[in-house]
TITOR-66630 format. One record per residue (C-alpha): residue in one letter; x, y, z. Coordinates in pm, 1 decimal. Each point is the difference from the previous one (the first is absolute). Example, Ala and Ser with C-alpha at 12.3 -4.5 7.8 and 13.67 -1.06 7.14 Angstrom:
# TITOR-66630
SESE  res         x         y         z
SESE    a    1230.0    -450.0     780.0
SESE    s     137.0     344.0     -66.0
# end
This chain:
# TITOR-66630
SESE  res         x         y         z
SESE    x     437.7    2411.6     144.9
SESE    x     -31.4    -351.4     196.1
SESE    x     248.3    -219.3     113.7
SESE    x      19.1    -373.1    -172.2
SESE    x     188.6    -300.7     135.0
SESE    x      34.7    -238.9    -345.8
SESE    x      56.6    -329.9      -6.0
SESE    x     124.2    -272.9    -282.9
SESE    x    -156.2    -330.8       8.9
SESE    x     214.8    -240.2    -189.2
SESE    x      31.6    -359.3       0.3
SESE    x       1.2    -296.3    -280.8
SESE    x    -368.2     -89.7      98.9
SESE    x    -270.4     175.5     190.6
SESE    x    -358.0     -29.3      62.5
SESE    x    -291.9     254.6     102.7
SESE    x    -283.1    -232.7      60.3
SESE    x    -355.9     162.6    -154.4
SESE    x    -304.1    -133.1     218.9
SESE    x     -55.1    -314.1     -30.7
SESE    x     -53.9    -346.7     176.8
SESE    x     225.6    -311.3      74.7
SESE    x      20.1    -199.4    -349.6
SESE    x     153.6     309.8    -250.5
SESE    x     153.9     229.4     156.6
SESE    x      75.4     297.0    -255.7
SESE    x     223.7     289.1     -33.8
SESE    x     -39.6     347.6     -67.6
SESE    x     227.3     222.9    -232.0
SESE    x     100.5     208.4     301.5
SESE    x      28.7       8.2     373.6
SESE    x    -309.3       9.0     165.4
SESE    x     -69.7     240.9     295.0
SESE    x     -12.3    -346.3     286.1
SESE    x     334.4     -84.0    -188.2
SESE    x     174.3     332.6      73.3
SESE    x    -138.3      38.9     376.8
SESE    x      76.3    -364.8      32.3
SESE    x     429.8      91.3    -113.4
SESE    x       0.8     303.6     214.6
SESE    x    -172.2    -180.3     297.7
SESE    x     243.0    -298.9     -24.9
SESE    x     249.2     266.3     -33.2
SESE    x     -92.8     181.7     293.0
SESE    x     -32.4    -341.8     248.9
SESE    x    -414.3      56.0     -14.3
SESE    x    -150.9    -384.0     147.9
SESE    x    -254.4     -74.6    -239.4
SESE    x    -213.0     -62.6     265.5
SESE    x      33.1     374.8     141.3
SESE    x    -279.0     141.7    -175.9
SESE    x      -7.6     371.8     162.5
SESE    x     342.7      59.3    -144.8
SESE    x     -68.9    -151.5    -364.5
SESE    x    -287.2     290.4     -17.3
SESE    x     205.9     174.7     115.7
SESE    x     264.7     -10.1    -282.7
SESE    x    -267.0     -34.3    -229.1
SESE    x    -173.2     370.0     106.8
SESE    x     318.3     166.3     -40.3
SESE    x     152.1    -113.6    -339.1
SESE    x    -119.4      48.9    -388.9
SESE    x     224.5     -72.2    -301.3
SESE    x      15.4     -52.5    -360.0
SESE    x     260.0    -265.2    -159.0
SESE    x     124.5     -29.9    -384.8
SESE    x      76.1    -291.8    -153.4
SESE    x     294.5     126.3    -162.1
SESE    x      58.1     -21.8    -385.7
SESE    x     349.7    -244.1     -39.2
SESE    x     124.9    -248.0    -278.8
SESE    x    -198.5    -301.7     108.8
SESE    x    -314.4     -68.2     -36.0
SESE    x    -222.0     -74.5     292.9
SESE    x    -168.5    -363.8      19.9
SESE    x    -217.8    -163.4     192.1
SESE    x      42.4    -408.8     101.9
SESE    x    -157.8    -210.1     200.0
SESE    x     115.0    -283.4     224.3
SESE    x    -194.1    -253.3     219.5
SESE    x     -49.3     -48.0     350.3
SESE    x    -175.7    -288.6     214.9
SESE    x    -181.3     170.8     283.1
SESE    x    -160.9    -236.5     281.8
SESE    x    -319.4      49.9     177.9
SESE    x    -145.1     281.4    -260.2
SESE    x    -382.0      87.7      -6.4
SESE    x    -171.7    -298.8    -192.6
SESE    x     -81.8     139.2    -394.3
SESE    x     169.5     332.3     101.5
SESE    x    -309.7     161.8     153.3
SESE    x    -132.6    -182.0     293.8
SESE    x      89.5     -51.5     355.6
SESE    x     103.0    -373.0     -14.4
SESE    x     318.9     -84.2     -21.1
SESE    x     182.1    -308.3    -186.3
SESE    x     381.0    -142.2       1.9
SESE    x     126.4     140.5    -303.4
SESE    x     -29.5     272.2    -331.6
SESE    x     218.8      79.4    -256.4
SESE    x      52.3     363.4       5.5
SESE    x     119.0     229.1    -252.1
SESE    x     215.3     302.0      40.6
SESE    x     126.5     306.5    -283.7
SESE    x     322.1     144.7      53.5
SESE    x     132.1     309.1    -151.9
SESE    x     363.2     -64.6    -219.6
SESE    x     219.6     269.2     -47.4
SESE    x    -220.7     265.9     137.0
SESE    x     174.0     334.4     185.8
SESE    x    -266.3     274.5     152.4
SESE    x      96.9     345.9     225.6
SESE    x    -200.3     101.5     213.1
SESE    x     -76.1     380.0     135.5
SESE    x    -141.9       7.7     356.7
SESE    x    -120.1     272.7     156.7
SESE    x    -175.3     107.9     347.4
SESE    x    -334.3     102.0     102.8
SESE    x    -131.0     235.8     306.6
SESE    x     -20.3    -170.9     280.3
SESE    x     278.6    -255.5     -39.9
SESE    x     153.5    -222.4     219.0
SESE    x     295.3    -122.2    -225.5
SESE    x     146.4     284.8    -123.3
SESE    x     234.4     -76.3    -297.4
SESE    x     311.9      29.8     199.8
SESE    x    -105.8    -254.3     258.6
SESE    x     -88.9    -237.4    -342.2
SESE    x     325.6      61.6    -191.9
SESE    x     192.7     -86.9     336.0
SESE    x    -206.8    -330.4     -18.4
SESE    x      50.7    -100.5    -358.3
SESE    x     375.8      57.9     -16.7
SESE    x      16.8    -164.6     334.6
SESE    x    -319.7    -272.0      12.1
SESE    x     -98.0    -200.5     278.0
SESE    x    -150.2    -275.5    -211.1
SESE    x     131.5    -111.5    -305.0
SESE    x    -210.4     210.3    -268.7
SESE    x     -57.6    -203.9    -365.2
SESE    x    -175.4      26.0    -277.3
SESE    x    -394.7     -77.1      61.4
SESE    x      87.1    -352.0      49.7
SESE    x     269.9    -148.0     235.3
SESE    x     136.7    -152.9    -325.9
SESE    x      44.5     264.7    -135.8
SESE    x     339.9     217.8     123.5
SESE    x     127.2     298.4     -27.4
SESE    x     323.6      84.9    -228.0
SESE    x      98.5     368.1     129.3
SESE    x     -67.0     130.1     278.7
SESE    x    -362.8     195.9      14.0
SESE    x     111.3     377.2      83.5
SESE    x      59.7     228.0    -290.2
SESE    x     -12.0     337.9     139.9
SESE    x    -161.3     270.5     105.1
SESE    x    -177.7     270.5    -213.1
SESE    x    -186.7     311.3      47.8
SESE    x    -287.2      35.6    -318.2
SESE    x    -332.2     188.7     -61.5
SESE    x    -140.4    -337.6     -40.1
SESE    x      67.6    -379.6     -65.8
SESE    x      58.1      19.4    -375.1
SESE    x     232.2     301.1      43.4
SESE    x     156.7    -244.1     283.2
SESE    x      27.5    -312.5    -235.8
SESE    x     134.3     238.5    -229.1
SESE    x     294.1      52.1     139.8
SESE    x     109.0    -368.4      42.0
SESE    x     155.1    -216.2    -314.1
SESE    x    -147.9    -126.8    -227.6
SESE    x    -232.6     328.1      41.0
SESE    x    -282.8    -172.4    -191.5
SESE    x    -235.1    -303.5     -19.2
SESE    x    -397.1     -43.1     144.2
SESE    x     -94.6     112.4     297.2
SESE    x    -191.3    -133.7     222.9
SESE    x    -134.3     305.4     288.3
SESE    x    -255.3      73.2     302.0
SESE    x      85.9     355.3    -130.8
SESE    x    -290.8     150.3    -214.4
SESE    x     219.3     222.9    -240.4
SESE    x    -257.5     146.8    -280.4
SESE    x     262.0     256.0    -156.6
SESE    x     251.6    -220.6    -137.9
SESE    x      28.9      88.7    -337.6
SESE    x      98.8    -270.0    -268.4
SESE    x     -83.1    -296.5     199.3
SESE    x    -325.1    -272.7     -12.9
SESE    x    -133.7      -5.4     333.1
SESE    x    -249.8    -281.1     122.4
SESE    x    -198.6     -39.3     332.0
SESE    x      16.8    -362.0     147.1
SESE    x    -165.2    -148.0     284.7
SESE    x     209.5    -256.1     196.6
SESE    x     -41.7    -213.2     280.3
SESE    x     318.1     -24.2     186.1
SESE    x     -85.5     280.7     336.3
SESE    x      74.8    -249.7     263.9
SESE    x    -284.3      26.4     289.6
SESE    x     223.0    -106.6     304.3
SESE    x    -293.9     -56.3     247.1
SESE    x    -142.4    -240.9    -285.4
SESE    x     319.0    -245.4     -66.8
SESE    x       2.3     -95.9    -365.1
SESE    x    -201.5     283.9     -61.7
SESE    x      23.5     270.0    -276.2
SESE    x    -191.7     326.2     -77.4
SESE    x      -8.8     191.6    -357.4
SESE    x     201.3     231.1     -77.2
SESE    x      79.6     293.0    -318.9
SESE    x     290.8     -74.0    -194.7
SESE    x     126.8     268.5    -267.4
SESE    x     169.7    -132.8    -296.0
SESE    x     240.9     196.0    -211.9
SESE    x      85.5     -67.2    -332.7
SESE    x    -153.3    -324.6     -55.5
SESE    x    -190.9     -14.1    -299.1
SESE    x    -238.9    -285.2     141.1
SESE    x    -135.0      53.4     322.6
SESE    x       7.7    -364.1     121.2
SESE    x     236.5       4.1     261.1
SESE    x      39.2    -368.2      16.5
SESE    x      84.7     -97.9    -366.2
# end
């Protein structure tokens, strides 16, 4: 059995940004891996300058999160944004006054998330439950825009695995989205996707490929 700290993430809009650069700026269907580090880091009063502790966090935390079945639909808008001194035609190094930028939002969207540690660790999940029912920064939603509506502690479980985890939290079903390689499930469509949202701390802006796991989804795009 392992221990899980799980977390709700709810909120009239929210936005985990895909790679990309300045003029669209997209979002995923679910939280990406910088997204998560980047709420428990806020949570725990991590500088986004202070890079040792970021890997820190980073080395001793996976998870999976659901984005839980519920009577609304999910949609995705997009607003506009004026950004000033952006990279001239999105790709070089100039710079010029002014771009229209624009941004996708999540509406109506409400994921849990199942985090567990690894060997090794340096936040254990007491020290990161403290934080989130307790945060030094204000946490929100992938965007500052973007709020949360309940508070982010759910509780505490102890499961075989993430999906037995997720499991035992309501609504108990929808796609999952996990760094957990879980071959046996029976019943379910499973898809490998690679994503690009591993934040490289010592490279700012930075991201590294990563393995996501995708449970009953019949389409393996992860971004539709």
């Amino acid at each position: 059995m392992r221990d899980h700290l799980i977390l709700k993430l709810q909120g009239v809009m929210q936005a985990w940004g895909e790679h990309t650069f300045e003029g669209l700026r997209p979002s995923t269907n679910f939280p990406t891996r910088s997204a998560i580090l980047g709420l428990l880091g806020a949570c725990l009063g991590i500088d986004r300058t202070d890079r040792y502790q970021q890997q820190a966090l980073a080395d001793s935390i996976q998870y999976a999160v659901r984005q839980d079945d519920s009577d609304f639909n999910v949609i995705k808008i997009t607003d506009f944004h004026t950004v000033k001194d952006a990279r001239e035609n999105y790709t070089g190094l100039k710079s010029h006054d002014t771009i229209i930028t624009q941004r996708e939002y999540l509406l109506d969207a409400l994921f849990t998330v199942a985090i567990w540690n690894l060997e090794g660790i340096k936040y254990s999940l007491d020290r990161l439950e403290k934080a989130v029912c307790k945060p030094h920064y204000t946490p929100f939603l992938g965007r500052r825009s973007c709020p949360v509506t309940r508070p982010l502690f759910e509780r505490r479980v102890q499961a075989t695995n993430s999906d037995e985890a997720l499991k035992m939290i309501e609504p108990g079903s929808g796609v999952i989205y996990s760094e957990e390689n879980l071959p046996g499930l029976v019943g379910r469509n499973i898809h490998r996707h690679r994503v690009r949202d591993v934040p490289l701390p010592n490279q700012p802006r930075q991201f590294a490929s990563r393995m996501v796991y995708v449970y009953g989804k019949e389409s393996p795009n992860v971004s539709e």
